[in-house]
N, CA, C and O atoms as a GROMACS GRO file, in nm:
protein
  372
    1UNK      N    1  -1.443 -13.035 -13.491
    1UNK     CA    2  -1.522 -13.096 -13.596
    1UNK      C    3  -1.634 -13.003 -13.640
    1UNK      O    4  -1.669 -12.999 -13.758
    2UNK      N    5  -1.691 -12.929 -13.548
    2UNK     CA    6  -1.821 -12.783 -13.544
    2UNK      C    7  -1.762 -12.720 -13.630
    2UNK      O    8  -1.838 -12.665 -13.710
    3UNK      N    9  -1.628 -12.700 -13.653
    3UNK     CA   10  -1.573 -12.593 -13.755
    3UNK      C   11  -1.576 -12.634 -13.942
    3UNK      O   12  -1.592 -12.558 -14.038
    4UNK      N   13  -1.554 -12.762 -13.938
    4UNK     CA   14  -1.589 -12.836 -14.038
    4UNK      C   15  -1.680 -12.852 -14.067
    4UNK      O   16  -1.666 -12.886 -14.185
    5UNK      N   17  -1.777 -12.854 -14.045
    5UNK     CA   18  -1.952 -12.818 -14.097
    5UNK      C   19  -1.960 -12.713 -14.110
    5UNK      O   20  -1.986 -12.670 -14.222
    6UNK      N   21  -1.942 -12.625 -14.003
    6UNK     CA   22  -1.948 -12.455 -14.111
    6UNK      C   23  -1.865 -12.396 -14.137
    6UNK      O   24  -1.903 -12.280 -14.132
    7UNK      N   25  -1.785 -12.400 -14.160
    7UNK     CA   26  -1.684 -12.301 -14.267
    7UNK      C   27  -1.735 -12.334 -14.387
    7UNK      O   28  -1.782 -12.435 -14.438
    8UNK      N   29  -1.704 -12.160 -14.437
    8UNK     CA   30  -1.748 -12.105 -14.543
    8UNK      C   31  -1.710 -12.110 -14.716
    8UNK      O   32  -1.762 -12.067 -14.819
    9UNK      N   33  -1.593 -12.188 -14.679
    9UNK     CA   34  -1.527 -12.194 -14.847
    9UNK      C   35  -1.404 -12.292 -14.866
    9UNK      O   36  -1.359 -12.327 -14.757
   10UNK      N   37  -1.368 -12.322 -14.926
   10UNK     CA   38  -1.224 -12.443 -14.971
   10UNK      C   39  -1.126 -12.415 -14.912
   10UNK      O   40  -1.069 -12.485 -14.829
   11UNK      N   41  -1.086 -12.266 -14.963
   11UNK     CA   42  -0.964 -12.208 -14.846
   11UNK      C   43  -0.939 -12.221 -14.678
   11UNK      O   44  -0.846 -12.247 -14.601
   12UNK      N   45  -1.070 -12.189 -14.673
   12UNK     CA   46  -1.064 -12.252 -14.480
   12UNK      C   47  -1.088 -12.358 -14.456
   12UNK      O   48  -1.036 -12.420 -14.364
   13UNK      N   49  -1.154 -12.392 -14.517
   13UNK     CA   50  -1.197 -12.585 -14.466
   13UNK      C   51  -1.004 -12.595 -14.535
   13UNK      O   52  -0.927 -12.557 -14.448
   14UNK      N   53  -0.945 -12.630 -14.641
   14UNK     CA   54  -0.800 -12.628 -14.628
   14UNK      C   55  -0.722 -12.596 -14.506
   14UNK      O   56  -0.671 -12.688 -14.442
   15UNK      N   57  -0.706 -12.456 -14.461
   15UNK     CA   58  -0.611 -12.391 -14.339
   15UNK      C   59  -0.706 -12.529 -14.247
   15UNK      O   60  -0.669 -12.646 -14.255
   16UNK      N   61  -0.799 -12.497 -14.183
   16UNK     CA   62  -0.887 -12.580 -14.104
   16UNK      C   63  -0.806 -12.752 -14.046
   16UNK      O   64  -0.767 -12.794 -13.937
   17UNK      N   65  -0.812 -12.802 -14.170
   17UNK     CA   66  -0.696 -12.938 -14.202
   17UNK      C   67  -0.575 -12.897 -14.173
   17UNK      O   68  -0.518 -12.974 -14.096
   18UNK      N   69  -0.496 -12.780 -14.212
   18UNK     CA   70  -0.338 -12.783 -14.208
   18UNK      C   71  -0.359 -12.720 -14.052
   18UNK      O   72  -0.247 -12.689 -14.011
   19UNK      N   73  -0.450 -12.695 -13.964
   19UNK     CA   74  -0.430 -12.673 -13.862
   19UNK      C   75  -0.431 -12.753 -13.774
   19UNK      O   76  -0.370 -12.743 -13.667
   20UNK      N   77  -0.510 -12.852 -13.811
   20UNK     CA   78  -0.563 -12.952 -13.709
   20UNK      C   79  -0.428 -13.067 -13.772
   20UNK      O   80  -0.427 -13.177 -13.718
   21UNK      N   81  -0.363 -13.052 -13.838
   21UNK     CA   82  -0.233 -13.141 -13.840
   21UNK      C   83  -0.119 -13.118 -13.810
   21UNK      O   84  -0.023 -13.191 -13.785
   22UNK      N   85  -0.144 -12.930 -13.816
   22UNK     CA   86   0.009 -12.897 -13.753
   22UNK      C   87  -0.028 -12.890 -13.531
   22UNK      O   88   0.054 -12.866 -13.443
   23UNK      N   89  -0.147 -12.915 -13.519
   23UNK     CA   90  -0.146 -12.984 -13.376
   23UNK      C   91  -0.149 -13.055 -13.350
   23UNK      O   92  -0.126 -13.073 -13.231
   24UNK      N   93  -0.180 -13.171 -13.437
   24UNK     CA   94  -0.126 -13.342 -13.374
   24UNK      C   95  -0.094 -13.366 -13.521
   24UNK      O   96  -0.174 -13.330 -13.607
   25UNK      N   97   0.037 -13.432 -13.556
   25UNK     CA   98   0.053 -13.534 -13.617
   25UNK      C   99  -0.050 -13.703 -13.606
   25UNK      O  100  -0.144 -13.740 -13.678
   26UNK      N  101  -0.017 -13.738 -13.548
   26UNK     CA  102  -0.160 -13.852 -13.521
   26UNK      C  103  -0.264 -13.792 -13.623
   26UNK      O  104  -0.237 -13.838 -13.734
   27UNK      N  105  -0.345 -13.730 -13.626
   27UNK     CA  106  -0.468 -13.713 -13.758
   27UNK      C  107  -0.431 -13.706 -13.863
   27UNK      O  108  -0.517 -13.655 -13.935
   28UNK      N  109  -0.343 -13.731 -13.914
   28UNK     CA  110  -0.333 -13.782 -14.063
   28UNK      C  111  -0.433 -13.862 -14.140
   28UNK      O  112  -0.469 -13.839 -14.255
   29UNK      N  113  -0.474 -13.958 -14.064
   29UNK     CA  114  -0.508 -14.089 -14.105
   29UNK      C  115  -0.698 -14.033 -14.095
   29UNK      O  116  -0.794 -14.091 -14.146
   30UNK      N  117  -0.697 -13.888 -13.999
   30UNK     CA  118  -0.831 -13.865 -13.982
   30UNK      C  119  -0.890 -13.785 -14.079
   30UNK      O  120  -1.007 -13.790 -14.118
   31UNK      N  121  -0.770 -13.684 -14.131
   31UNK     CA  122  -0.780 -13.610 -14.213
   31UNK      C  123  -0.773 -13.634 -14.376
   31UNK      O  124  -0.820 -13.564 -14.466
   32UNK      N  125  -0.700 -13.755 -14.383
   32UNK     CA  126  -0.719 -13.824 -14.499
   32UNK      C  127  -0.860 -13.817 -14.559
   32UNK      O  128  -0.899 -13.749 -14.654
   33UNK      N  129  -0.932 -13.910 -14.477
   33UNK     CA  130  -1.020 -13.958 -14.460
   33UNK      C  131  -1.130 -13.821 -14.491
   33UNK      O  132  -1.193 -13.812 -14.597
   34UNK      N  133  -1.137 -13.736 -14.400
   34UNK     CA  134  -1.220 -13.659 -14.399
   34UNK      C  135  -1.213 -13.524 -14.494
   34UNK      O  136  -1.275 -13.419 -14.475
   35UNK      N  137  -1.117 -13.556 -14.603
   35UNK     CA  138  -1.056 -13.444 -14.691
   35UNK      C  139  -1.076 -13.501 -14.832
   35UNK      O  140  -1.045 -13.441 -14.934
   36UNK      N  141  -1.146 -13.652 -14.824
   36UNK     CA  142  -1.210 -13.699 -14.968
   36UNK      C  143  -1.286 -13.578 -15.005
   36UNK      O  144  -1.342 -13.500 -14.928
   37UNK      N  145  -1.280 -13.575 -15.128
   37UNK     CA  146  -1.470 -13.492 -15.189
   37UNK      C  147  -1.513 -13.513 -15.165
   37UNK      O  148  -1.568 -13.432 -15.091
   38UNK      N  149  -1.599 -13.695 -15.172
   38UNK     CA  150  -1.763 -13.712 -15.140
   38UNK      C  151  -1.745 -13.684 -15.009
   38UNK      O  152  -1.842 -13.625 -14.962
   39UNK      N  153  -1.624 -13.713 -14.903
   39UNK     CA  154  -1.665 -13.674 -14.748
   39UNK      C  155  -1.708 -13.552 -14.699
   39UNK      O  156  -1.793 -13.511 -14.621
   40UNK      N  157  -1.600 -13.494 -14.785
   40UNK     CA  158  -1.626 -13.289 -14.738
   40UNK      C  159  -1.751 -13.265 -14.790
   40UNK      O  160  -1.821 -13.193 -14.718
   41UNK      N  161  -1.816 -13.316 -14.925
   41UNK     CA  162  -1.885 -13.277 -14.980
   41UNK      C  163  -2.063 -13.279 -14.904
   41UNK      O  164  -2.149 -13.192 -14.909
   42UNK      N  165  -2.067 -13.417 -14.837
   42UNK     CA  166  -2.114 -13.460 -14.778
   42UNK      C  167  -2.145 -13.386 -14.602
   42UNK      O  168  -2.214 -13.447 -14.521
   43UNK      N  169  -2.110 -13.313 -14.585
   43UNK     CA  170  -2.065 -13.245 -14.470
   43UNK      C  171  -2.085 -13.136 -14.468
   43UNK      O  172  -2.167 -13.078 -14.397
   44UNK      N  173  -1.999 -13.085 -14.558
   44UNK     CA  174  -1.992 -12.906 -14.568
   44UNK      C  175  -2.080 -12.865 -14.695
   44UNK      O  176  -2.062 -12.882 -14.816
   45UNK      N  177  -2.193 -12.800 -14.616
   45UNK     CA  178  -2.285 -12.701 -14.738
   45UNK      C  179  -2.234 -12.636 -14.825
   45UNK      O  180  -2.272 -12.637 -14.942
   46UNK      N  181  -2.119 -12.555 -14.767
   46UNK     CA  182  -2.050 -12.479 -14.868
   46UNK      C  183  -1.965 -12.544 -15.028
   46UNK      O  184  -1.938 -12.495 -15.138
   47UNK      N  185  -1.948 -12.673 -14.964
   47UNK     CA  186  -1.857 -12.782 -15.007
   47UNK      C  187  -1.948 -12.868 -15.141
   47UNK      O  188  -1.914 -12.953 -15.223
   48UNK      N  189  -2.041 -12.816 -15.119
   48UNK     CA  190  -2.164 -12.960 -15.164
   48UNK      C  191  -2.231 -12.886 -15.292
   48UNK      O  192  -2.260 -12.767 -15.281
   49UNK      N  193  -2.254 -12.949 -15.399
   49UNK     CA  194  -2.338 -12.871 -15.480
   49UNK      C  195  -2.500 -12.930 -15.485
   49UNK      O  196  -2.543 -12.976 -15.591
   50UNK      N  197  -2.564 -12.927 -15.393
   50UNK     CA  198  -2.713 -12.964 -15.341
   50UNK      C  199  -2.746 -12.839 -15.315
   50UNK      O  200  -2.686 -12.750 -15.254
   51UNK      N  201  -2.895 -12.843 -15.395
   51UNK     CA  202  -2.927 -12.735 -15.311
   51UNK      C  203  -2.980 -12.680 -15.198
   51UNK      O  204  -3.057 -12.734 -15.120
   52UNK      N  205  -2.938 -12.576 -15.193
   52UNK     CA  206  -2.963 -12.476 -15.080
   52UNK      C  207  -3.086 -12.543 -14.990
   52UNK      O  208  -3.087 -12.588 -14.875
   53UNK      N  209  -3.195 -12.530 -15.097
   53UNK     CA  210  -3.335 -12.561 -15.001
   53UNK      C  211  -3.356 -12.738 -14.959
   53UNK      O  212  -3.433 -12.798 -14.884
   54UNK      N  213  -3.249 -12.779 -15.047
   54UNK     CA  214  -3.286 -12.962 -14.985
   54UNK      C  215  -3.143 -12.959 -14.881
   54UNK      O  216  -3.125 -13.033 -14.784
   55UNK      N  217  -3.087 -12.896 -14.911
   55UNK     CA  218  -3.023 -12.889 -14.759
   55UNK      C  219  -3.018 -12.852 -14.665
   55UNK      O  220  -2.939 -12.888 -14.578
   56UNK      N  221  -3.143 -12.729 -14.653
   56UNK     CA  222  -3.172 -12.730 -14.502
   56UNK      C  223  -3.273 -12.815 -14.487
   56UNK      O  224  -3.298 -12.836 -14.368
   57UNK      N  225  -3.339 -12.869 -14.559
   57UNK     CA  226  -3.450 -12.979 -14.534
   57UNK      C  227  -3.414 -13.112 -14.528
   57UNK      O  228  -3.497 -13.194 -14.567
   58UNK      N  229  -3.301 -13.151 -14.484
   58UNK     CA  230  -3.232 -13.282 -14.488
   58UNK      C  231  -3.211 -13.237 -14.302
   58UNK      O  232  -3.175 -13.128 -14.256
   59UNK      N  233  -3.241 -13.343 -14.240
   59UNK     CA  234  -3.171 -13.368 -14.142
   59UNK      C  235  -3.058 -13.340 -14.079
   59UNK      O  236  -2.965 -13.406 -14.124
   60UNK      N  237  -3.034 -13.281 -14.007
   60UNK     CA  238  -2.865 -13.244 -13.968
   60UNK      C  239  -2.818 -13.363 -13.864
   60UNK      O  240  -2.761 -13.327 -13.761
   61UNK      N  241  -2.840 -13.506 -13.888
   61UNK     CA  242  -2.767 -13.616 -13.820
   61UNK      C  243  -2.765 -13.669 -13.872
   61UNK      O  244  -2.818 -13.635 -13.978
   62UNK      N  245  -2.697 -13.837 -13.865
   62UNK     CA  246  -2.700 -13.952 -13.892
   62UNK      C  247  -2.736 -14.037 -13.901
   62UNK      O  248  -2.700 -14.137 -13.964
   63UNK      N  249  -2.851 -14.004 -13.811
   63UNK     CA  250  -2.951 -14.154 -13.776
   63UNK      C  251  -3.027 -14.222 -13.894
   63UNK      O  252  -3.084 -14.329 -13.873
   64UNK      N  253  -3.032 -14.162 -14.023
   64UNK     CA  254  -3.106 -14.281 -14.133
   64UNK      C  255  -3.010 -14.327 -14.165
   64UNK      O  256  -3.005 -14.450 -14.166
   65UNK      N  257  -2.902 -14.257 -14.203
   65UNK     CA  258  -2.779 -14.345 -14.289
   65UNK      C  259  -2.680 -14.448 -14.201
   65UNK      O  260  -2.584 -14.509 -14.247
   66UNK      N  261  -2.741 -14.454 -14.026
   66UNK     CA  262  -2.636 -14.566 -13.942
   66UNK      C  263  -2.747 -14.667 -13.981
   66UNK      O  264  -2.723 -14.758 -14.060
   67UNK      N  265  -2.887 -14.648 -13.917
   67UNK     CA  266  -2.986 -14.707 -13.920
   67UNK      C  267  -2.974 -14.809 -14.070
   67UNK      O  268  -2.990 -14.930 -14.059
   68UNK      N  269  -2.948 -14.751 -14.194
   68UNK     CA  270  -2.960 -14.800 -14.335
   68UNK      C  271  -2.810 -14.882 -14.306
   68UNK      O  272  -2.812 -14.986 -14.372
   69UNK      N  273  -2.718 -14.872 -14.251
   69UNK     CA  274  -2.567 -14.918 -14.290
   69UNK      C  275  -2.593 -15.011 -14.156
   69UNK      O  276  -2.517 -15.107 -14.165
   70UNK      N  277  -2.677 -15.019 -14.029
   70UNK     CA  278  -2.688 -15.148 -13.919
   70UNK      C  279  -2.802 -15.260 -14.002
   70UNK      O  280  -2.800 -15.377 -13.963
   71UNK      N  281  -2.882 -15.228 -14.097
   71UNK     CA  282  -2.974 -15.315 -14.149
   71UNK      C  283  -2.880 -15.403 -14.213
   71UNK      O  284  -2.872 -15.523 -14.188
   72UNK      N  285  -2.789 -15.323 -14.321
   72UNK     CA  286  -2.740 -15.385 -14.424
   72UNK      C  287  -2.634 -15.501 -14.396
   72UNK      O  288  -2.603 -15.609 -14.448
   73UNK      N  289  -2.602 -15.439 -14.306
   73UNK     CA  290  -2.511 -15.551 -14.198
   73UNK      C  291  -2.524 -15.658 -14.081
   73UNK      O  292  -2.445 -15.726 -14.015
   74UNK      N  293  -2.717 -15.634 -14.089
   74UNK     CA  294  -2.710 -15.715 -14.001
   74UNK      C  295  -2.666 -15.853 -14.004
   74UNK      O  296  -2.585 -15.889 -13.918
   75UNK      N  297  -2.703 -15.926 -14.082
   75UNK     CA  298  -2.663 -16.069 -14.184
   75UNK      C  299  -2.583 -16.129 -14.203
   75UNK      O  300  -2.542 -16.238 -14.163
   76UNK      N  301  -2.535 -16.011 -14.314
   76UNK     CA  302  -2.456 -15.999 -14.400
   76UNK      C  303  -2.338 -15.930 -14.390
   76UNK      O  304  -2.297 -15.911 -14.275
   77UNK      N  305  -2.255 -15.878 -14.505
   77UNK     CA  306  -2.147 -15.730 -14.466
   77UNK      C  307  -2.172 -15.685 -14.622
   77UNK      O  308  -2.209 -15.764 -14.709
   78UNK      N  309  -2.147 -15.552 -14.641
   78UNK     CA  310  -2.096 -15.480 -14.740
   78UNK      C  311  -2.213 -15.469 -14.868
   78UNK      O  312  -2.184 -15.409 -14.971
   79UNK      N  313  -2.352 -15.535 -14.846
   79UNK     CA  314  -2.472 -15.508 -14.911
   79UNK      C  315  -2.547 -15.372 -14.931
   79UNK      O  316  -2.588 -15.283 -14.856
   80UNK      N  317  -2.546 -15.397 -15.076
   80UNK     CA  318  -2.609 -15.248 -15.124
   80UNK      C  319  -2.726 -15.239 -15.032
   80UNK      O  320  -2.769 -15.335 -14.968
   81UNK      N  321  -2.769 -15.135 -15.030
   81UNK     CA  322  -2.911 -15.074 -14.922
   81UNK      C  323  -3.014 -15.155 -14.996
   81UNK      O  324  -3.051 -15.253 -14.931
   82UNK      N  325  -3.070 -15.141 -15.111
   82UNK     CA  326  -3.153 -15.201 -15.171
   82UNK      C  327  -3.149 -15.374 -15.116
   82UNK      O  328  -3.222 -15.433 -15.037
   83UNK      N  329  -3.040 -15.416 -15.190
   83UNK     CA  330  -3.028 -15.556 -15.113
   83UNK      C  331  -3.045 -15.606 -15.044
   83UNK      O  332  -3.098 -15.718 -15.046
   84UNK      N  333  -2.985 -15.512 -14.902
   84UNK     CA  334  -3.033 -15.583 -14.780
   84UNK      C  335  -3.156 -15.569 -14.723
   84UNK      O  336  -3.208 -15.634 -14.632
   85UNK      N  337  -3.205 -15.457 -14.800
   85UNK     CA  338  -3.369 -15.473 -14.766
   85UNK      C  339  -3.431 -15.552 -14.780
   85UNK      O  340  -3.509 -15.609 -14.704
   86UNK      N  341  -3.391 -15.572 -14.938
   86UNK     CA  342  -3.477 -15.692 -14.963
   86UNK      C  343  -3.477 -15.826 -14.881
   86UNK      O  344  -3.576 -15.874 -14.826
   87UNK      N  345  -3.321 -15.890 -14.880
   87UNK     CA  346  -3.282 -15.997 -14.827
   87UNK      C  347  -3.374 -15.946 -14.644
   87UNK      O  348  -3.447 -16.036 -14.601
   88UNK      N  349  -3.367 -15.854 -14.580
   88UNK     CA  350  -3.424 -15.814 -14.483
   88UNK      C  351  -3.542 -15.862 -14.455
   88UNK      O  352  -3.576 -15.917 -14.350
   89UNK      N  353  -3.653 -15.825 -14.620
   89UNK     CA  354  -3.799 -15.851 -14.575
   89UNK      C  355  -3.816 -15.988 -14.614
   89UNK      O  356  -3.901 -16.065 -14.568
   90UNK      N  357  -3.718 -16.018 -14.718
   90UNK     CA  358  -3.769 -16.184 -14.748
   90UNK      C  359  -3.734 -16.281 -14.608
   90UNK      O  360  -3.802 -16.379 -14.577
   91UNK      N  361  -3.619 -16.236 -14.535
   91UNK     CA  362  -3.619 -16.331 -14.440
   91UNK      C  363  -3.688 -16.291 -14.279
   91UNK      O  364  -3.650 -16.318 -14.166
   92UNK      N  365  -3.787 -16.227 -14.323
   92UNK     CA  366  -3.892 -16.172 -14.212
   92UNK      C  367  -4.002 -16.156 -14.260
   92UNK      O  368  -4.050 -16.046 -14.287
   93UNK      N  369  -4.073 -16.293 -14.279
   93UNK     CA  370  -4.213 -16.305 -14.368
   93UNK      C  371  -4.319 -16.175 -14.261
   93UNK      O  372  -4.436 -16.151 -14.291
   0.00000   0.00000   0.00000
């Protein structure tokens, strides 16, 4: 997965995928998944058209966007972020 965050260009993040499928069949369903645009895009710097300087100034984990996606769900399911904030603070005077 370390290799998928840094590799350097389309062509290898590509081979990257056809490698990791010609060793398990089973990841199909992973690689699907992780071979969207917004996913790669989202992931791989190289992949992403953000820039340079807000992407090393972004966080390199997950923890706002689980944190934002356990709020939204606490309740509820499938609520925009905004929403469940709100619904969040209104039902926590």
């Amino acid at each position: 997965m370390y290799a998928l965050l840094s590799t350097e260009s389309e062509n290898m993040i590509n081979k990257l995928f056809n490698n990791i499928q010609m060793a398990d069949e089973s990841t199909s369903d992973w690689i699907t998944f992780y071979h969207q645009n917004w996913v790669i895009t989202s992931l791989n710097k190289y992949m992403s058209k953000i820039d340079d300087e807000v992407w090393i100034a972004s966080p390199d984990n997950t923890n706002v966007a689980k944190a934002a996606h356990a709020l939204s769900n606490h309740c509820r399911k499938s609520l925009k972020l905004v929403t469940a904030i709100i619904h969040k603070l209104l039902s926590n005077p």
